[in-house]
Every structure is written in C-alpha cells, then in structure tokens.
N, C-alpha and C positions, 0 to 999 in steps of 0.2 A: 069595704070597697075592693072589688076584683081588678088588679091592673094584670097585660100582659107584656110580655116584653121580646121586642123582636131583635134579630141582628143577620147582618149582611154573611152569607157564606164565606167570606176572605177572613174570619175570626179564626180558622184554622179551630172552631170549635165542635166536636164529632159526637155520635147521636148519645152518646154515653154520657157525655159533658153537659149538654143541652139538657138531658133528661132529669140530672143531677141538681143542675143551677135552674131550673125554671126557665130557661129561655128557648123560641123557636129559631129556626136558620132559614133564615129565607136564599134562596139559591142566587148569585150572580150567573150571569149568560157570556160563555165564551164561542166565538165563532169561527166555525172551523172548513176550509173548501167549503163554506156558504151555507153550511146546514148552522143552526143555533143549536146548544148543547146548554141545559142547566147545571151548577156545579152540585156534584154528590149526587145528582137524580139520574143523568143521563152517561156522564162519566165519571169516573172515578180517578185518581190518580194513577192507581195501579196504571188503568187502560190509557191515559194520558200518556205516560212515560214513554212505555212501550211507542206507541203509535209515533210519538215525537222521534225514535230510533229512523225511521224509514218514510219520515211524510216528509212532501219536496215542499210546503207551504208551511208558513209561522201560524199557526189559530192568535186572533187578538179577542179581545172583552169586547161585549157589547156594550153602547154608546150609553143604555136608559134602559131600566128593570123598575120601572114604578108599577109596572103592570103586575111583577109578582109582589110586590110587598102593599099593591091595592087589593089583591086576590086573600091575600092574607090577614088582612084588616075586616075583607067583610067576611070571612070565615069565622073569625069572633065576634062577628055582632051580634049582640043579644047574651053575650056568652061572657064580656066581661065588661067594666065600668071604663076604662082607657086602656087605650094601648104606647106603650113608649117604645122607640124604634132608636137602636143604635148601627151608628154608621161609620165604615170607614174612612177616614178623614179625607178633603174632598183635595185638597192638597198633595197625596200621592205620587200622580190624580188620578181620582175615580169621579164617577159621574153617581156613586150609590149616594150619597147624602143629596144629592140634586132630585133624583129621582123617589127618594122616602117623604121629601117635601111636596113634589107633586104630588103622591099619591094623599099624601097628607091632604091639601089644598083640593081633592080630588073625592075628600069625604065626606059626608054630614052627619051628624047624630052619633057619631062615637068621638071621646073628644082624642087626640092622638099629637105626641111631643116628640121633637126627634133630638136627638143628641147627638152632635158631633164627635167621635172619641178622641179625635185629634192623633190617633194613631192607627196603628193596622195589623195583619194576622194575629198572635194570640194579644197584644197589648189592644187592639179593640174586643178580644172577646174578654180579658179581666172587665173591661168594663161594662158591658154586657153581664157578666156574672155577678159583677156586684149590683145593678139593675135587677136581677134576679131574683138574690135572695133577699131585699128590701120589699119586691111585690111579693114572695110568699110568707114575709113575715106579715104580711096586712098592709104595708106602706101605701099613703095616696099618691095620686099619680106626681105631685113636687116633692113628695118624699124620694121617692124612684129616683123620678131626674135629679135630684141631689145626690144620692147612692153613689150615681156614676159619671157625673159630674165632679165628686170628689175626691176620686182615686187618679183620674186623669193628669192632673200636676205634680204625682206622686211617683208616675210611673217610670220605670226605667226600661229600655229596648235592648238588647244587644244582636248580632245575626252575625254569624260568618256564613256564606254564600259555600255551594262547594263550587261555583265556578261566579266570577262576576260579568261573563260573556250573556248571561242572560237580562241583567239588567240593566246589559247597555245596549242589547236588541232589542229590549221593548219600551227603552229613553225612560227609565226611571234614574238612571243615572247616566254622567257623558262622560265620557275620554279623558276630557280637560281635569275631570275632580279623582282621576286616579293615577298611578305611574305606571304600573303595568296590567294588562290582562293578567298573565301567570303570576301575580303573585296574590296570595289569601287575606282578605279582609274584615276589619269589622265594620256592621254595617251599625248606624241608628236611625232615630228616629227625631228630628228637629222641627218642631211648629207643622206636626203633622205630617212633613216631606222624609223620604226616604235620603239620607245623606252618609256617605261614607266617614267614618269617624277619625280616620286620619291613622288609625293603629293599619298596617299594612305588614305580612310577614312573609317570608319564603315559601313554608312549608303549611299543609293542613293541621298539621300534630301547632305549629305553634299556635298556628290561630284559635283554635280549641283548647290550648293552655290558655291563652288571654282570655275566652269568654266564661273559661272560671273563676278566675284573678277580677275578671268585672263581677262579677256577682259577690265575691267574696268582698271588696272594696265600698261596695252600694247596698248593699244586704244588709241589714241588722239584726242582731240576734235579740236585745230587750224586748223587741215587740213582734205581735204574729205578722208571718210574711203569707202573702196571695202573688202563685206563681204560676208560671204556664211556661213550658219548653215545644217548642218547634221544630220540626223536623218535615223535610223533604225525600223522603225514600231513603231515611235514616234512623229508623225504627231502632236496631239497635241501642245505637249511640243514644237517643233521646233517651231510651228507659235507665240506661246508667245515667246520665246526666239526671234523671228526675231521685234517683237511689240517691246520688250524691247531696244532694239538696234535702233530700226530706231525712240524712244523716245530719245535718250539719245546723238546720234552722227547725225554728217552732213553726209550722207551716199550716196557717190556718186552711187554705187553700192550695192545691197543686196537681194538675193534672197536666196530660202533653196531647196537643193541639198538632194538627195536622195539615201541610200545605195542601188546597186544593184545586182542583184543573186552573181556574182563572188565577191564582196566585200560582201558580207554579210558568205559566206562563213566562212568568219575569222570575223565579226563583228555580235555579237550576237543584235537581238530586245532587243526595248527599251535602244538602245544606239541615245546619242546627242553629238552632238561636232560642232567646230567654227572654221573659217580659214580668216582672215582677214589682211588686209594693209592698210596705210596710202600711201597717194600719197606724 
C-alpha cells in the first residue's frame, strides 16, 4: 500500500528535507499590498526580508489554502493508495488544519487523514517526517497516522525570537504575557499555542546560552534523538547549533529547517530555535 504524506509550508521544512523524509510541502498563502504570494514558490525569504526593510504595509497569511492541498491531493490520484496530510496546530492559530479538512471533505475516491501536530515550524515538520518514513517503509495509512501521532507528546519546542516585536504585531503573543519588548526570550510551545516560557534575559548571547542548557536538560543521550533547528536569517548560528548536537547526542534524525515568508511574518531575522524527541 502506497500512502503519501503532505505538510503545511510553516514546517520550516526545505526541498532537501522533504526530498530526504518522503514528504511534500504544500505552500501556505501570504498577502501582501493585495497580491497573494505562495510560501517558497513565489517568495522566498531572502526576498521577504529585504522587501519588509522598505514596505509602508504589514503582509498577513491568507484566511484558507484548502485549494492548494485539494490541488495536491488530486495530483496523486491514481498514483497512491491514501494520502495523510499534516498540519500546523490550529491553535497558533492558523486556519491550515481547517482548510486540509475541507479539502479532505472536498474529496472522493482517495481516502485522506489529517493530523493535527499540535505544534508548528520544525516541531510540526518532525512530525511530518516521522509520517514519512513510516509511508516509505510500506506503513498503511493507520500505521502513518500513528508514526506521527506518536512523537507529538514527546516533543520538546524551544525559540528565542531575535526580536519579540514581531509576535506581538501579528497577536501571536500580547503585552500583558511579557515585561519588556528589549528584552530576549524563550519562546514554547503549550497545547499547540505559541507561549512565552517565562525564561526572559537581557542580552541575545544569554538567551542562546539558555536554549542549549534546554536541550541539554530534555535531551537524552540513552536513546536516538530526531532533531530539527530553526533559524530565521540565521544560517550561520543554526549550522553550529546543528554541529553542536550531532557532537553531543546519537542523532537518529537532524536536519535545520528554515522560517518561511508566512512564518516569518510573526518571526523576526536572527531568530534560532530547536524542536526535538527521543525515540
């Protein structure tokens, strides 16, 4: 039995990763002075960044993208036996899990499962990847949706922002749940919602000490770890960050995930963060 496996562009997972783990990226839609834009197809973040330097208007996500992950459902028809579709937790919020269920509801003749991951950038694409590699081992499609349904209560999030001015421009987070704009945070991730974790520091250098000390704390070393690092126009920093880790632990899995236009949205450059599980 052929299962396929989809997931939302906000996995922060890039064509390398996808190509690697067996899964496809279906694009999220950001909208920007009114034109629509798919993520990774029509912008990039490079080009995001930039353009956010000099444009007098915020781009926000569009509302419903069932229409790309129906486009992408009957692309494989005929072509595989189910499709399982993972999603960014709708809790966020995003409207991707509303919208993989229409399309869902929206299908006949192929049968198609969708999976909440209960979290977001690389901590929903660990689960997607392990969805992945359960379909190219032969799993049926309950096999799949077990895969990644089981790593979900396993998983740890951490982020430090390099600014948290962007996630309280776009009400992922408010005022009331922090002390100051200038000072550097760790972010998590709670019952699916973006929440500051209450570790708050002065400086970048410390906050980037703490989200080693979390990994080092939640990490274990007895059994294989599946990792993913994040980075927002912080290429550098993430590839030590991924050196550091695949020194330290047995690392069945570890690649670094990349924020894209509609996450970056809410995630400002020079942010790094970490999503990882023990098996």
């Amino acid at each position: 039995m052929s299962v396929a496996v989809l997931v939302d562009s906000s996995s922060g997972i890039t064509k390398e990763v996808a190509e690697k783990y067996h899964v496809r990226v279906v694009p999220l839609h950001l909208i920007w002075d009114e034109k629509d834009y798919r993520d990774w197809v029509d912008m990039m973040p490079d080009e995001f960044y930039a353009r956010l330097k000099t444009a007098k208007t915020w781009p926000t996500t569009s509302g419903s993208v069932q229409g790309e992950f129906y486009s992408a459902i009957e692309e494989l028809r005929g072509k595989v036996d189910g499709i399982v579709i993972v999603t960014l937790s709708p809790n966020t919020p995003s409207a991707g899990y509303r919208s993989a269920l229409m399309a869902k509801d929206m299908t006949e003749g192929v049968p198609v499962e969708v999976v909440d991951s209960n979290g977001t950038v690389t901590a929903l694409g660990l689960v997607a990847t392990a969805a992945g590699t359960a379909a190219a081992r032969g799993g049926s499609m309950a096999e799949v949706v077990k895969a990644a349904q089981s790593v979900i209560p396993k998983m740890n999030v951490f982020l430090n922002p390099g600014s948290i001015t962007y996630f309280l421009k776009g009400g992922r987070i408010v005022e009331s749940e922090i002390a100051s704009k200038e000072e550097s945070y760790i972010i998590t991730i709670k019952e699916g919602k973006i929440t500051p974790s209450g570790d708050k520091y002065a400086t970048r250098k410390e906050a980037r000490h703490r989200l080693k000390s979390l990994v080092e704390e939640k990490a274990r070393k007895d059994t294989p770890l599946h990792a993913a690092v994040l980075h927002a126009a912080a290429r550098g920093e993430a590839e030590q960050f991924k050196k550091w880790i695949a020194s330290q632990y047995n690392c069945a899995e570890l690649w670094i995930g990349e924020a894209s236009p509609v996450v970056a949205i809410h995630l400002s450059p020079e942010s790094l963060g970490m999503a990882f599980y023990n098996e």
